[in-house]
C-alpha positions as CSV (number, residue, x, y, z in Angstrom):
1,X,-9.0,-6.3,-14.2
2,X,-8.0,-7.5,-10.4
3,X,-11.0,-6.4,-7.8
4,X,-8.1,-4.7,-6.1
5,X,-4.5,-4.2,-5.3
6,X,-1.9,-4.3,-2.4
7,X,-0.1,-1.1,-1.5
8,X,3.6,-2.0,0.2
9,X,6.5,0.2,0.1
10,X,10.1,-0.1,0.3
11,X,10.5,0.7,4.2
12,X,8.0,2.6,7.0
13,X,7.0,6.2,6.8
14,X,7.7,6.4,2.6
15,X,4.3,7.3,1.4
16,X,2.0,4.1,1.4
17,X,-1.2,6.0,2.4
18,X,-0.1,8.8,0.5
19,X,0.0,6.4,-2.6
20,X,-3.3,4.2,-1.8
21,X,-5.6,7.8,-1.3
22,X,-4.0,9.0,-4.6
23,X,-4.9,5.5,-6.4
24,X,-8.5,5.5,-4.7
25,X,-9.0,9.2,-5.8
26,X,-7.9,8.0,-9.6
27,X,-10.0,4.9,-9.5
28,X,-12.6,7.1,-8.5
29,X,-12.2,9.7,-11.1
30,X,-12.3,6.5,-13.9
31,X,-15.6,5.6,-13.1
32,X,-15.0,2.9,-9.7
33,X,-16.7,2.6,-7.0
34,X,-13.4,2.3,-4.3
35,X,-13.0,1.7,-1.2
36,X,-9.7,1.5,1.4
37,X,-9.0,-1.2,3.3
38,X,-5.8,-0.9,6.3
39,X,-5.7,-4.7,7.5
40,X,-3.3,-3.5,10.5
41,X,-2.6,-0.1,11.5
42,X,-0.1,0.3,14.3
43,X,0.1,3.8,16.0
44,X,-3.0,5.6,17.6
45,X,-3.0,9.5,17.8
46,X,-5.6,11.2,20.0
47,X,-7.8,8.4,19.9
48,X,-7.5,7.8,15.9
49,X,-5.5,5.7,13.5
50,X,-4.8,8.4,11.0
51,X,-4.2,6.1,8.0
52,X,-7.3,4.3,8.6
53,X,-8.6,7.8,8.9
54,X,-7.4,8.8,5.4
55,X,-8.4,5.8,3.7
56,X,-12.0,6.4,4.5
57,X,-12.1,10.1,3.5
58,X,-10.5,8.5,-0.1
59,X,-13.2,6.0,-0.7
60,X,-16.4,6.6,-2.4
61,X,-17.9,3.3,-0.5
62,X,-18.7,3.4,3.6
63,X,-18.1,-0.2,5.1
64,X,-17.0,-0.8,9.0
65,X,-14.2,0.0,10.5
66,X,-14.1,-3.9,11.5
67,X,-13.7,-4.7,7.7
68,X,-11.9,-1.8,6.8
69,X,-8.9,-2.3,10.2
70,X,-9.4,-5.6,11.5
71,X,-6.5,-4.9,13.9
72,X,-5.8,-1.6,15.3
73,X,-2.7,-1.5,17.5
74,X,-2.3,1.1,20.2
75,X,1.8,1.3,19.7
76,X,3.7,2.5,17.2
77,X,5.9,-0.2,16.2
78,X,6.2,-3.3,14.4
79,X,3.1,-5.1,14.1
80,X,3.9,-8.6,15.9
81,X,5.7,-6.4,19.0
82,X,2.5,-3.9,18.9
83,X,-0.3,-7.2,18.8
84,X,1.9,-8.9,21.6
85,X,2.1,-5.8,23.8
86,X,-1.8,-5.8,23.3
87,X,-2.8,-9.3,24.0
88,X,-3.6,-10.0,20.8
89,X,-2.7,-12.9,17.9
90,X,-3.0,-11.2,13.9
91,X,-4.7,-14.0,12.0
92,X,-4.6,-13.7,8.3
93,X,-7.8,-15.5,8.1
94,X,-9.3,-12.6,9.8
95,X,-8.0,-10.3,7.1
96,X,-9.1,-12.4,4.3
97,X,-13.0,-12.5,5.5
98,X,-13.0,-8.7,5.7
99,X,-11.0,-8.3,2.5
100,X,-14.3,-10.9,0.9
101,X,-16.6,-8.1,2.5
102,X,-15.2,-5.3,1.3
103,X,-14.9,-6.6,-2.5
104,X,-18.4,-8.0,-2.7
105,X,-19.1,-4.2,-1.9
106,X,-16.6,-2.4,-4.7
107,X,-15.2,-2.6,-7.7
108,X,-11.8,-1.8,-6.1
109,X,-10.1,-2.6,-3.0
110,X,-6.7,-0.7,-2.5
111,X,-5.2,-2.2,0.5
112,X,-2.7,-0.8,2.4
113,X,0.0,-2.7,4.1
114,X,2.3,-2.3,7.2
115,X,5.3,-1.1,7.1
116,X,7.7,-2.8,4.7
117,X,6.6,-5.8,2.6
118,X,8.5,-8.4,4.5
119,X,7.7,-6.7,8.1
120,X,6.6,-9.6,11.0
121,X,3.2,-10.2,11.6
122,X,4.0,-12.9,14.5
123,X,6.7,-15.5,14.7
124,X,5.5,-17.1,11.6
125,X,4.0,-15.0,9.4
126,X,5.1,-11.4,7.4
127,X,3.7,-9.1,5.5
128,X,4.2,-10.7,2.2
129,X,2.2,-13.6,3.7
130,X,-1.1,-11.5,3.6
131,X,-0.6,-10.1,0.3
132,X,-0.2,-13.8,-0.8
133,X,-3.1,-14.7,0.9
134,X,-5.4,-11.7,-0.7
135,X,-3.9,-12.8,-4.0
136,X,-3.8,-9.0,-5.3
137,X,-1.1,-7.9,-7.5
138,X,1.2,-5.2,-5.7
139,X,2.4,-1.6,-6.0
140,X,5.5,-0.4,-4.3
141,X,6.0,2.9,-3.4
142,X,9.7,3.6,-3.0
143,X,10.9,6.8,-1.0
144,X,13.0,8.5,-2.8
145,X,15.8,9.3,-0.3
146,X,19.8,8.0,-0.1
147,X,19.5,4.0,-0.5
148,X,16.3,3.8,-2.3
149,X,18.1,1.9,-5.2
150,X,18.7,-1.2,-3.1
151,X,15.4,-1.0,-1.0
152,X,13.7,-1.3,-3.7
153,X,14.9,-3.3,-6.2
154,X,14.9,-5.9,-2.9
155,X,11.5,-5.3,-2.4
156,X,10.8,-5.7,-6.0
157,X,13.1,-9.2,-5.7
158,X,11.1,-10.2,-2.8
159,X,7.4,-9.8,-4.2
160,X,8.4,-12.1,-7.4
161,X,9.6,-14.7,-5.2
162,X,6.3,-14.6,-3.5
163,X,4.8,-15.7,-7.0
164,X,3.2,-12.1,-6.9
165,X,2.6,-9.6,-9.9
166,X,4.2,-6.3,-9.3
167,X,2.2,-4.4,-11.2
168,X,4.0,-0.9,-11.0
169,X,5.7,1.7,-8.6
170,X,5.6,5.3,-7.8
171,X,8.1,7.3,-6.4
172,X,7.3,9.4,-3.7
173,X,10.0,12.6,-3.0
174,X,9.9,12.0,0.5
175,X,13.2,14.0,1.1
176,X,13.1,17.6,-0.6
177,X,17.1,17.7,-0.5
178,X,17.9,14.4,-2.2
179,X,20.6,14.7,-4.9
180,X,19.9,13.1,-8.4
181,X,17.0,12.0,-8.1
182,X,16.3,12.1,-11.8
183,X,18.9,9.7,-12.2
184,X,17.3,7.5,-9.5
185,X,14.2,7.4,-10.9
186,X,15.4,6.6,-14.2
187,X,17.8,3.6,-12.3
188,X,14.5,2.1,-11.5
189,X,12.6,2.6,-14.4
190,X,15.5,0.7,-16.6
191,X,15.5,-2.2,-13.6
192,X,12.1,-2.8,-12.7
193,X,10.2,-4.8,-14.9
194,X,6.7,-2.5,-14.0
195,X,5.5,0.7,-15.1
196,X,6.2,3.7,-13.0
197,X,2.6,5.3,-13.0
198,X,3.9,8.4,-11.1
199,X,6.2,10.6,-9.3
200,X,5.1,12.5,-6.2
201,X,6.7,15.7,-5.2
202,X,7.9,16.9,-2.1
203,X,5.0,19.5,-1.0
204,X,3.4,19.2,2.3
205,X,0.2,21.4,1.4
206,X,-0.8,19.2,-1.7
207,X,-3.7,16.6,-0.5
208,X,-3.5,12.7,-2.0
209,X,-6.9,14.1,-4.1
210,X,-4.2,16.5,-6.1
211,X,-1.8,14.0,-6.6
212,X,-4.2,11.5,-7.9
213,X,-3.8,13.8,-11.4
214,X,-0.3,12.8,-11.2
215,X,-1.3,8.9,-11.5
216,X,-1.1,7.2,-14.7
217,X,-3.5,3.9,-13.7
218,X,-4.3,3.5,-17.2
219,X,-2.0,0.8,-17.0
220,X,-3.7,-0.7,-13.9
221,X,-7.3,-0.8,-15.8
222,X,-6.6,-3.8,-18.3
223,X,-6.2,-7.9,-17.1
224,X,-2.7,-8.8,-15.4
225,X,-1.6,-12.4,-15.2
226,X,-3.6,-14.7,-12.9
227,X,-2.0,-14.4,-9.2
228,X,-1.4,-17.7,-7.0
């Protein structure tokens, strides 16, 4: 079994931290020891980087904040305009040493991503760079809203041409009034070669604890292919 997995998703705002609580809380519940790891958060509310925030309260394993968010950024934006405005220079290096901490430490590492999985890091490097480097098999979560067919089955195109396993997808019902989404589901299901290992409703007073029922990682518990 991989010591961990990367968490991207088919745009901003669709449910990534959502998805990596739900898979820490079902690692959890299957005997892990877990632990959350947000390499870049970008948005600060009152003082706190709410992802980060959520991650923590998911894992069963205390670490750092300096492992668990190497880079906090202040702005809410994309993460190479958010580092610049800050003075600052993300190195995947960086991420890589605190990534080594945190699995010496667990049996599972979900980490979270930024944004979508080819988002800019700087003027050379993108998301899909640092889940190359952390060599972890990936999980997309798509949001299910108008579009999601082609965001995802890009993403999904994008992630095997950067020689990494996806190793399944959940769908998140990010927009209560989305029409068909049955049939959207089952549009992915017949095109992407992964399991779906859950659907997430639309329900603003469920907690990611409660949706971890909803998680089949049985899937996610036996060996996948070596990674690059």
């Amino acid at each position: 079994m991989p010591a961990g997995y990367f968490v991207t998703g088919t745009d901003t705002a669709v449910g990534k931290t959502l998805t990596s609580c739900a898979l820490l809380y079902a690692f959890a519940r299957a005997g892990k020891s877990v632990i959350g790891m947000k390499p870049i958060a970008a948005g600060c509310e009152n003082g706190k980087w709410m992802d980060v925030e959520r991650l923590v309260e998911a894992s069963n394993l205390s670490a750092a904040r300096k492992w668990i968010n190497p880079y906090a950024l202040v702005q809410p934006m994309a993460p190479h305009i958010a580092a610049e405005q800050a003075g600052l220079v993300i190195d995947i290096a960086t991420v890589q040493r605190a990534f080594q901490v945190l699995w010496q430490m667990a049996e599972m590492v979900i980490v979270e991503g930024v944004g979508g999985f080819l988002v800019p890091l700087d003027d050379r490097y993108d998301s899909s760079d640092l889940a190359r480097a952390l060599k972890l098999p990936v999980i997309l979560t798509v949001g299910l809203r108008l579009g999601c067919l082609n965001h995802a089955l890009l993403t999904a195109r994008a992630i095997h041409a950067s020689g990494l396993t996806l190793a399944g997808w959940v769908a998140n019902q990010i927009d209560p009034h989305m029409e068909c989404q049955a049939e959207n589901i089952r549009a992915l299901q017949q095109r992407l070669n992964c399991p779906l290992l859950g659907v997430l409703p639309f329900n603003e007073q469920i907690e990611a604890r409660e949706y971890a029922e909803l998680l089949d990682i049985s899937q996610l518990l036996i060996p996948l292919p070596n990674q690059i």
